[in-house]
Kinemage of the C-alpha trace (Angstrom):
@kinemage 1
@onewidth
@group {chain A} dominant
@subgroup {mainchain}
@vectorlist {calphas} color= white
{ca unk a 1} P 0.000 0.000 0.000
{ca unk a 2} L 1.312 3.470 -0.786
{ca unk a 3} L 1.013 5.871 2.083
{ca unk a 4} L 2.064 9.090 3.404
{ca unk a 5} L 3.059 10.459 6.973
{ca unk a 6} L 3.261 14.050 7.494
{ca unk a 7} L 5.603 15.069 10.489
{ca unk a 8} L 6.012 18.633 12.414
{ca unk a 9} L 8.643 20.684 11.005
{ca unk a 10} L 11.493 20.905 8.869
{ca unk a 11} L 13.425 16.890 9.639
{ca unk a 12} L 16.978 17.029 9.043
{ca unk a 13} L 18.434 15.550 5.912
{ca unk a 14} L 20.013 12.786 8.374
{ca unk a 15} L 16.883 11.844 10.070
{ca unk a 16} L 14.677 11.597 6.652
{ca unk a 17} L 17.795 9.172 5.814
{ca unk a 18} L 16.750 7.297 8.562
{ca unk a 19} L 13.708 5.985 6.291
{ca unk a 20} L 15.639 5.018 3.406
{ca unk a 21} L 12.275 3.102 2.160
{ca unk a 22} L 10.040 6.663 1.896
{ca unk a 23} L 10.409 9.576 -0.336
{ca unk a 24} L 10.788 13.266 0.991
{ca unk a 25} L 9.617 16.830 0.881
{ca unk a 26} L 8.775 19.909 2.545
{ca unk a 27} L 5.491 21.366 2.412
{ca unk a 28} L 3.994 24.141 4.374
{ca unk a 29} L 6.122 23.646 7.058
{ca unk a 30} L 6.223 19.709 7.564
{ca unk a 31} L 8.084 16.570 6.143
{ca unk a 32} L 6.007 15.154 3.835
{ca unk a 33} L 7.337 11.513 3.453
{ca unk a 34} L 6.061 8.641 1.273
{ca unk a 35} L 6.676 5.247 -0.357
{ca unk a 36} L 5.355 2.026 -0.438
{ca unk a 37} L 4.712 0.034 3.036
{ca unk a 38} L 4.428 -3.643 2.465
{ca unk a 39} L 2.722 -4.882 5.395
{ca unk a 40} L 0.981 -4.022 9.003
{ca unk a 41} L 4.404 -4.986 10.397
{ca unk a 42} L 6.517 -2.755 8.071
{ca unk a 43} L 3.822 -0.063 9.095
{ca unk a 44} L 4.515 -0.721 12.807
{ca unk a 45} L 8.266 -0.670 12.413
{ca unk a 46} L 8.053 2.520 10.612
{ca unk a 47} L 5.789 4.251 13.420
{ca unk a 48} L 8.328 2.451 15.944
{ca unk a 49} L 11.422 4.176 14.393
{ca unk a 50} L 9.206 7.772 14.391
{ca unk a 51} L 8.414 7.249 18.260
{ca unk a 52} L 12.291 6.796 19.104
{ca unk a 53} L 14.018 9.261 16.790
{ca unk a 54} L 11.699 11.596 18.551
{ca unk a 55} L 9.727 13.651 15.179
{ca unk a 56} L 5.920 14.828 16.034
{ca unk a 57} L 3.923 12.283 13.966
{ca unk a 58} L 0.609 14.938 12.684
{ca unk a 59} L -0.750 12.580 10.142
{ca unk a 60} L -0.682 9.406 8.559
{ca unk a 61} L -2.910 7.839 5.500
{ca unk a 62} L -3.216 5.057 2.948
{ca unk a 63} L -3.262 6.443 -0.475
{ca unk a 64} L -3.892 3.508 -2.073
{ca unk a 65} L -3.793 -0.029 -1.936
């Protein structure tokens, strides 16, 4: 499934290299990153990495399937 997570604020080009699996940009203030997850798990690790690198999670969706 392709989905997007928008984070608080500018992230740092070393901590958006951190999720080497999801695409990057800036918009209106946030990280905008995206890419294919694969599975619930992948989608757990992902949220799992967020949570301990420390970035303010605002919003994540499923684009499509």
């Amino acid at each position: 499934m392709l989905c997007e997570i928008r984070v608080e604020g500018q992230m740092s080009r070393t901590m958006t290299e951190a999720f080497p699996e999801l695409e990057s940009c800036v918009v209106f203030g946030q990280t905008l990153l995206f890419g294919q997850v694969v599975d619930e798990a992948h989608l757990y690790g992902l949220l799992a990495r967020f949570q301990s690198l420390g970035p303010h999670v605002v919003e994540m969706r499923r684009l499509a399937p």
